[in-house]
Every structure is written in C-alpha cells, then in structure tokens.
Backbone as a chain_set.jsonl record, in Angstrom:
{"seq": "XXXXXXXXXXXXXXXXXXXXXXXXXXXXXXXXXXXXXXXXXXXXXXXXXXXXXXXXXXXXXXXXXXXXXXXXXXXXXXXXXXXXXXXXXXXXXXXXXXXXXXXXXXXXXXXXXXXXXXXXXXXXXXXX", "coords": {"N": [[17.214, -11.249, 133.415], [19.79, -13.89, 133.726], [22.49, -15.404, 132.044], [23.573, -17.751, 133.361], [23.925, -20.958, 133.36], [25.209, -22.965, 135.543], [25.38, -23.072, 139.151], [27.723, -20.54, 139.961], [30.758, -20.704, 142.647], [32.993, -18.495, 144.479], [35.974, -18.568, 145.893], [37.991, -17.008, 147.784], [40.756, -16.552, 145.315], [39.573, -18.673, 143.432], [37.212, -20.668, 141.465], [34.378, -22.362, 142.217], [32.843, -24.852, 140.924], [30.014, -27.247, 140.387], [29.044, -29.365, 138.448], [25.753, -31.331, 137.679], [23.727, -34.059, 137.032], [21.679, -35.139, 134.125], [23.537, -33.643, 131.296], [22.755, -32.276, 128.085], [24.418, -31.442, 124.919], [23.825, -28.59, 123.969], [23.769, -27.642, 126.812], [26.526, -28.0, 128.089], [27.59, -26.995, 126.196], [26.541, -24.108, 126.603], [27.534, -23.648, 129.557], [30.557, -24.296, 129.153], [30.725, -21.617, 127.714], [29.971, -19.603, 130.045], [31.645, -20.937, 132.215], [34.261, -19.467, 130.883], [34.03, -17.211, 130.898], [33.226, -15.997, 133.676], [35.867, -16.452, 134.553], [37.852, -14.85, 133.55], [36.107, -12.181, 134.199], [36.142, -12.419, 136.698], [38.79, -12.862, 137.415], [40.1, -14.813, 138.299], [42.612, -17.651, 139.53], [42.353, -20.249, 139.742], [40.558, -22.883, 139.272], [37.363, -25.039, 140.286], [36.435, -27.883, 138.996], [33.953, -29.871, 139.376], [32.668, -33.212, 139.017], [31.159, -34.83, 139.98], [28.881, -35.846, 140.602], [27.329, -35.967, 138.47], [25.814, -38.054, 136.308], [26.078, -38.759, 133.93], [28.351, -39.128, 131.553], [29.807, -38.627, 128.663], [31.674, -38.51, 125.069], [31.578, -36.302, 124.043], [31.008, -34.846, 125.968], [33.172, -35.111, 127.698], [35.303, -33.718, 125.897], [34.293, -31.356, 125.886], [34.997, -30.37, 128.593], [37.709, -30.835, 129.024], [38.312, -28.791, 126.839], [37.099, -26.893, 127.942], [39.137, -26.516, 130.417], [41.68, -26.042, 128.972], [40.772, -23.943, 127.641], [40.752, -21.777, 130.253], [43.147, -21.888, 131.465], [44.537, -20.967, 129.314], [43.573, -18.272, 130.042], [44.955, -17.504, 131.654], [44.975, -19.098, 134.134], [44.745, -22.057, 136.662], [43.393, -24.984, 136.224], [41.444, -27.951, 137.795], [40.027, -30.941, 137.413], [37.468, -32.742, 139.341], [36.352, -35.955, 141.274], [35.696, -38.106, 139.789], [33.667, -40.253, 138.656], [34.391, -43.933, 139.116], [33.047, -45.602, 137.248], [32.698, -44.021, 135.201], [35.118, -43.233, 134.666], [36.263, -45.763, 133.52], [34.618, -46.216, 131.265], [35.013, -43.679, 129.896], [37.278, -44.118, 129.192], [37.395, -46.647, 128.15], [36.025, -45.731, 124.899], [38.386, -44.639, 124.217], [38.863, -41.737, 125.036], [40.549, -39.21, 125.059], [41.902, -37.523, 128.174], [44.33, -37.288, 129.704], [46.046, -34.675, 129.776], [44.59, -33.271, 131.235], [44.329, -32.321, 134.482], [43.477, -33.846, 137.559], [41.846, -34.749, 140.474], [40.66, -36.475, 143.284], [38.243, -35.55, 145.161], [37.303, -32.4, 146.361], [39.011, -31.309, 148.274], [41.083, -32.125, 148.068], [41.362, -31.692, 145.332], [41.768, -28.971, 145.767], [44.069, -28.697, 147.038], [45.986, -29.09, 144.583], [45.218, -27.521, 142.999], [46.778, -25.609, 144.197], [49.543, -26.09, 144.381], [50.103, -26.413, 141.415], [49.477, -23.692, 140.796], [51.863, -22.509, 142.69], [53.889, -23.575, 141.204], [53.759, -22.553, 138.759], [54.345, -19.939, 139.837], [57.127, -20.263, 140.434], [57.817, -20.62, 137.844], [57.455, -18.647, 136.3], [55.15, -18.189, 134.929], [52.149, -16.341, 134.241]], "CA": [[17.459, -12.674, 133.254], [20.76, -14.21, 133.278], [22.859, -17.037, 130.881], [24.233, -18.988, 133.93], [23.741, -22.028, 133.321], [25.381, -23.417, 136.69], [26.061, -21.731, 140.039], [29.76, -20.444, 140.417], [31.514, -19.992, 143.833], [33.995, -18.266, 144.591], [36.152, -19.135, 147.142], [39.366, -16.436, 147.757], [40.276, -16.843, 143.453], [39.191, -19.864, 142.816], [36.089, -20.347, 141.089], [34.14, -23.772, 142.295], [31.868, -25.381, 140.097], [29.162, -28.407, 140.343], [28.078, -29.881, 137.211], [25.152, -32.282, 137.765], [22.0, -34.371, 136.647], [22.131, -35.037, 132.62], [23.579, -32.818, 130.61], [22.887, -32.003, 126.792], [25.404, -30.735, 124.373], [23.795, -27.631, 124.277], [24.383, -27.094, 128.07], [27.147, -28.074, 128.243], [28.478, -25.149, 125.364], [26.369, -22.894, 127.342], [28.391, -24.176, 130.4], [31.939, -23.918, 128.346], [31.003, -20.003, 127.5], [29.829, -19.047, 131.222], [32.982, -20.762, 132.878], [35.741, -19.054, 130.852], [33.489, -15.61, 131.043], [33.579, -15.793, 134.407], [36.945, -16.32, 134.335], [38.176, -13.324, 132.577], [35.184, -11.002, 135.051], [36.35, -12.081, 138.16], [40.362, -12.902, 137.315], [40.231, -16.115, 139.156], [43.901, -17.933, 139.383], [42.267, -21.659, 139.657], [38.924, -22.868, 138.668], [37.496, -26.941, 140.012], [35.154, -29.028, 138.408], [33.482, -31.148, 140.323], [31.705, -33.88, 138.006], [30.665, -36.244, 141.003], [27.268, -35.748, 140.722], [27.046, -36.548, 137.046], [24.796, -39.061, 135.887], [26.631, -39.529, 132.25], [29.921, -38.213, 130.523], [29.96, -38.974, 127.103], [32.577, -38.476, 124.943], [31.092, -35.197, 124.109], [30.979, -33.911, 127.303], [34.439, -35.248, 127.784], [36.032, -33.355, 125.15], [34.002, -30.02, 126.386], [35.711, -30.482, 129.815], [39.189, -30.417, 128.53], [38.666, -27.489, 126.328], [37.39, -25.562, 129.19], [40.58, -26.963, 131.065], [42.596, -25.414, 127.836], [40.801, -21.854, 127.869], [40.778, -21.433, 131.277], [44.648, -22.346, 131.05], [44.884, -19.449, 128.219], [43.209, -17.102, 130.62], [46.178, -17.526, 133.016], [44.407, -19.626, 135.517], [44.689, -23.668, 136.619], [41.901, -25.864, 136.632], [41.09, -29.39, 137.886], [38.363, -31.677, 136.926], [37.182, -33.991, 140.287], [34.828, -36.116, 141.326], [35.323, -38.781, 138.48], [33.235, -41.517, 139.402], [34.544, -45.087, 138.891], [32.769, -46.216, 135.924], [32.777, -42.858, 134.185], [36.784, -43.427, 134.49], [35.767, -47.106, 132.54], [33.976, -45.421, 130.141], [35.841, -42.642, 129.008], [38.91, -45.164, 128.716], [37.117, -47.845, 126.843], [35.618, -44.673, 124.551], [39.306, -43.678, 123.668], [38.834, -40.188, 125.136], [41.949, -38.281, 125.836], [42.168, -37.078, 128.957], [45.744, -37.519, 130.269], [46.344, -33.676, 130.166], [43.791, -32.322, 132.681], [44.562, -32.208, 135.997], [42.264, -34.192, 138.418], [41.743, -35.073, 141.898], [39.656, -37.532, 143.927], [37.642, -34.423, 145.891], [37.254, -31.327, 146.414], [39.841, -31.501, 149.158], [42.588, -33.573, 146.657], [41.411, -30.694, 144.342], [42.234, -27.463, 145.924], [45.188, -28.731, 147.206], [46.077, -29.172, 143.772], [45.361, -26.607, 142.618], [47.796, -24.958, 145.335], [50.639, -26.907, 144.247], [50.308, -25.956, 140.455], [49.85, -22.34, 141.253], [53.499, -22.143, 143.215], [54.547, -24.437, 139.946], [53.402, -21.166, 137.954], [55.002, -18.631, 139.974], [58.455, -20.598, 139.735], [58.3, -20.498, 135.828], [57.117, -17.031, 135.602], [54.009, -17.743, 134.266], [51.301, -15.405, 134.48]], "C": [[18.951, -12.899, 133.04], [20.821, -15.56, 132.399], [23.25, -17.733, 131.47], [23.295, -19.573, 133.627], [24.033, -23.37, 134.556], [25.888, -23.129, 137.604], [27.739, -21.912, 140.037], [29.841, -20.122, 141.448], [32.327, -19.573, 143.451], [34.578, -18.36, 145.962], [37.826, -18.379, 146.962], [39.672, -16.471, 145.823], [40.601, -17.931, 143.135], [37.761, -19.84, 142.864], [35.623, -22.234, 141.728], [32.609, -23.89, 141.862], [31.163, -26.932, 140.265], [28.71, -28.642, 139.655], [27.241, -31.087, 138.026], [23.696, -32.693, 136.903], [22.492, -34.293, 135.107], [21.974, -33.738, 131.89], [23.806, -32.536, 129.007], [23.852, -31.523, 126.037], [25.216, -29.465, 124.701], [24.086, -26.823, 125.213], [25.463, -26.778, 128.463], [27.939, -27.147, 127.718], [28.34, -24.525, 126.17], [27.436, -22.809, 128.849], [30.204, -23.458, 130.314], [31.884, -22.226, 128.561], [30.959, -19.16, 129.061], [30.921, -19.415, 131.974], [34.153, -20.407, 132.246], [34.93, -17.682, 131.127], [33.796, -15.213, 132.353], [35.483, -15.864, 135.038], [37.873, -15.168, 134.438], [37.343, -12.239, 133.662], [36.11, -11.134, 136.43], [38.102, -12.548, 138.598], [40.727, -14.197, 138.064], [41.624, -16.386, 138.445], [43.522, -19.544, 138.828], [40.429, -21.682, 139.407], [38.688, -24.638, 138.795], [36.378, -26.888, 139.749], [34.678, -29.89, 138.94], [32.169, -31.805, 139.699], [31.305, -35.313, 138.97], [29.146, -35.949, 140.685], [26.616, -35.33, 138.954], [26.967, -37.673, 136.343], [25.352, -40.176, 134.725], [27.805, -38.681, 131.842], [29.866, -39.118, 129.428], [31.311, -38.341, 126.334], [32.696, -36.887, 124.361], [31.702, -34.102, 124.872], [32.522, -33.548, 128.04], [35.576, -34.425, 127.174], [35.524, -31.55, 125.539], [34.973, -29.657, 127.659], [37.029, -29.832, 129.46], [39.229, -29.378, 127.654], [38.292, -26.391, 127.124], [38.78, -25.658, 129.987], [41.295, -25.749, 130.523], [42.499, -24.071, 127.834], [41.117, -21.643, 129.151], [42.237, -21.369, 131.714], [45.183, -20.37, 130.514], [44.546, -18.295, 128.916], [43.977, -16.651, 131.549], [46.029, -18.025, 134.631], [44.184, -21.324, 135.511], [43.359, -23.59, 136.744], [42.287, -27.313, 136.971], [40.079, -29.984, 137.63], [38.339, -32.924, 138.35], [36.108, -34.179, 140.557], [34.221, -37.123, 140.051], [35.142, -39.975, 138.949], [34.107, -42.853, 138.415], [34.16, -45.625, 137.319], [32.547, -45.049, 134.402], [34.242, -42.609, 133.401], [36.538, -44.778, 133.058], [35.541, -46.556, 131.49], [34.459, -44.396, 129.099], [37.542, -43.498, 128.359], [38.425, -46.057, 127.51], [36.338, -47.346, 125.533], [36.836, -44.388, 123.882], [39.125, -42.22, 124.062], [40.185, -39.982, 125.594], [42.172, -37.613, 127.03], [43.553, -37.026, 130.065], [46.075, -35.792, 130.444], [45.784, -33.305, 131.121], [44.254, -32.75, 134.021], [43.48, -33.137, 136.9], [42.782, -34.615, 139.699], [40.102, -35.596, 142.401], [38.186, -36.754, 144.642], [37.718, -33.255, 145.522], [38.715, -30.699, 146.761], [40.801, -31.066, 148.476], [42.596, -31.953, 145.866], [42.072, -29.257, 144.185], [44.106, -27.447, 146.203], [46.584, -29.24, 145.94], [46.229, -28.05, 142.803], [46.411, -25.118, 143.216], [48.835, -25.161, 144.634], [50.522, -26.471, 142.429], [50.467, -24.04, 140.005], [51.146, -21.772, 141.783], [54.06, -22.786, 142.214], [55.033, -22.718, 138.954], [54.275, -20.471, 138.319], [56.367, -19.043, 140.203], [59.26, -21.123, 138.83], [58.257, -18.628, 135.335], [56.164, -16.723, 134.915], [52.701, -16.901, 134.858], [50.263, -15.919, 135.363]], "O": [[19.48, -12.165, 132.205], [19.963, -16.391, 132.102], [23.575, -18.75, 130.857], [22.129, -19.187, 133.545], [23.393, -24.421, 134.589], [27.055, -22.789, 137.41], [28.557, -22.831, 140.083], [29.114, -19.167, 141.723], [32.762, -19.849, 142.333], [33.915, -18.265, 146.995], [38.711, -18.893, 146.277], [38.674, -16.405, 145.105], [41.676, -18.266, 142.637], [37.08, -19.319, 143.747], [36.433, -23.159, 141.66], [31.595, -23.31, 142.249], [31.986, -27.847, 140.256], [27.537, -28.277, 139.735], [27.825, -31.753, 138.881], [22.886, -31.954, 136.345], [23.452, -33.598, 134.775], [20.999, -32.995, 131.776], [24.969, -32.556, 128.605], [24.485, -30.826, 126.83], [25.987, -28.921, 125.49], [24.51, -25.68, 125.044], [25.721, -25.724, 129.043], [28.797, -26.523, 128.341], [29.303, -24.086, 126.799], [28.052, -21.762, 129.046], [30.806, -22.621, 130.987], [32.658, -21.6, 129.284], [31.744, -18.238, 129.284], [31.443, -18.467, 132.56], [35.19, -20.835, 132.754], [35.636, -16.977, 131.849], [34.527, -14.232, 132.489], [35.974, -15.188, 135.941], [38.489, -14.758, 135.422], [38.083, -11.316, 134.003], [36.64, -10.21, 137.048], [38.556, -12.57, 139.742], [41.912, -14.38, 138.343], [41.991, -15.871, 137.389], [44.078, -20.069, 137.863], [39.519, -20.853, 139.39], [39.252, -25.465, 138.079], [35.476, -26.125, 140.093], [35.288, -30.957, 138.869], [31.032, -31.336, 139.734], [31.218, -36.49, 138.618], [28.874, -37.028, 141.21], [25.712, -34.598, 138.552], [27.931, -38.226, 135.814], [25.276, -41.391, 134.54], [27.853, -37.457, 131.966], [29.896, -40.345, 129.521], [32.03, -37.643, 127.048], [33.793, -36.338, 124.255], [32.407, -33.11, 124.688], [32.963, -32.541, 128.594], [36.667, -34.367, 127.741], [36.346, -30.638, 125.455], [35.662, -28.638, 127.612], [37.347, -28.647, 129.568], [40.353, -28.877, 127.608], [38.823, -25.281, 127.141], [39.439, -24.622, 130.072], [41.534, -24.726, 131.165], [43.377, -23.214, 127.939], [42.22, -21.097, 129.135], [42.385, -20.496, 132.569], [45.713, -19.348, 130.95], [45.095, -17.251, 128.563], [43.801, -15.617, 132.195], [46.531, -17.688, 135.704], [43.586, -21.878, 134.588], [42.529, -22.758, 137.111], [43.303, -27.829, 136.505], [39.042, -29.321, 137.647], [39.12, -33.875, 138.336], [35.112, -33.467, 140.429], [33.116, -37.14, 139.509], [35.976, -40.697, 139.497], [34.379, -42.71, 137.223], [34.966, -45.965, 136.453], [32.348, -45.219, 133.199], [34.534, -42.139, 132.302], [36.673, -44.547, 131.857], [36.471, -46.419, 130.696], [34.316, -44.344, 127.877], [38.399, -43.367, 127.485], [38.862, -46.165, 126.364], [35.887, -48.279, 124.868], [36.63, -43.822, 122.808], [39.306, -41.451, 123.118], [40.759, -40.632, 126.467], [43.01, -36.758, 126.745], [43.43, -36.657, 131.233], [46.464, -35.612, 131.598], [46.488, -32.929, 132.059], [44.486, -33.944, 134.214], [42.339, -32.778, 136.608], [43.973, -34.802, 139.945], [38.958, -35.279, 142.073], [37.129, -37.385, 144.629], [38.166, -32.961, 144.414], [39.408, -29.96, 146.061], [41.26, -29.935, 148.313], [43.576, -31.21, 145.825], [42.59, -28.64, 143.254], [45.001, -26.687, 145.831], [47.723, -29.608, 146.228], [47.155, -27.786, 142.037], [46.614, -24.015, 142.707], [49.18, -24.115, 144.083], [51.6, -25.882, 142.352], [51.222, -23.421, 139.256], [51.529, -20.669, 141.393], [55.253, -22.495, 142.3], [56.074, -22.122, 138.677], [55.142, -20.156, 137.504], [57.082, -18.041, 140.197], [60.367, -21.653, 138.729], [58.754, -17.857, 134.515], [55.967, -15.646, 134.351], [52.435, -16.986, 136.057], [49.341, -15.187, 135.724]]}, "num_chains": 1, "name": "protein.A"}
C-alpha cells in the first residue's frame, strides 16, 4: 500500500501535480508531506501546482500551498501554483490570505514557462 495521496508526474525534473475535488485538512497535510518527499527522492529542480480543478480553497488550504511553495524552495527546487480560478482569487483576497510570494501562472503552459525563467534566475545567483 502506498501514502500518495495524489498522482505525481514527472516531466524531465519537474514534478506536475493536480489537486482536485474537496479537500480536507487532513489531505491536504498528507498532500504537503508526499510533495516535498517526493521532492528530495526524485531531486526535481521545479515542481507545478495545478489547483484548477478545485472546488474550494480555504484559507487553510491556502496557507498549506505556500508552505509547500517554501519547503520545496528549501529543497533547492522552484515551484508555481496555477490554475487559480477567478473567484478563488476573490476569496482568498477578501479572506486576507497572503499569497504575494508564490509564484503563479494562468496554465500549465504560463507555468512551465515559468518555471524556466526562474530556474536560469537560479543559476545566475548561484543558487543551488
């Protein structure tokens, strides 16, 4: 038996992820621990989120997001969060959630190519 909780691609090293359908706190931890694990197993550089096909973000869920952002960061690898529907944007604003640090993009697309462009950022700082 495994602890995923939601399938991971991989795609060259980048990890691509689909959260969907409502998700509980609990999942969402379990979620948190399986995408930095994988992380760390398979050395990925970038890692997207793709929260289009999520029902509800709460402020919860919101604040899980960005601390995967943060480890995944610490592990020496970008992330983006896309796929932020319209009124979930509303919501998390009129909520007070913080999200101004994370990275996002409109797609998948928006996303990778994003994640491109912070990656050559990286390797002309010297970061890992």
């Amino acid at each position: 038996m495994t602890d995923d909780v939601v399938p991971v691609m991989q795609i060259g090293d980048t990890l691509l992820v689909a959260l969907q359908g409502d998700l509980d706190d609990t999942t969402v931890v379990r979620i948190e621990d399986q995408l930095t694990r994988e992380v760390a197993r398979t050395r990925a550089t970038g890692m997207l989120i793709d929260v289009s096909r999520l029902s509800v973000v709460d402020s919860f869920i919101a604040r899980v997001l960005a601390r995967i952002v943060s480890m995944v960061r610490l592990l020496g690898a970008q992330a983006a969060v896309v796929g932020i529907q319209p009124a979930v944007a509303i919501t998390l604003v009129e909520l007070g959630v913080q999200m101004g640090h994370l990275d996002t993009a409109l797609n998948a697309e928006q996303g990778l190519a994003l994640l491109e462009r912070l990656r050559r950022a990286d390797a002309g700082t010297g970061r890992p």
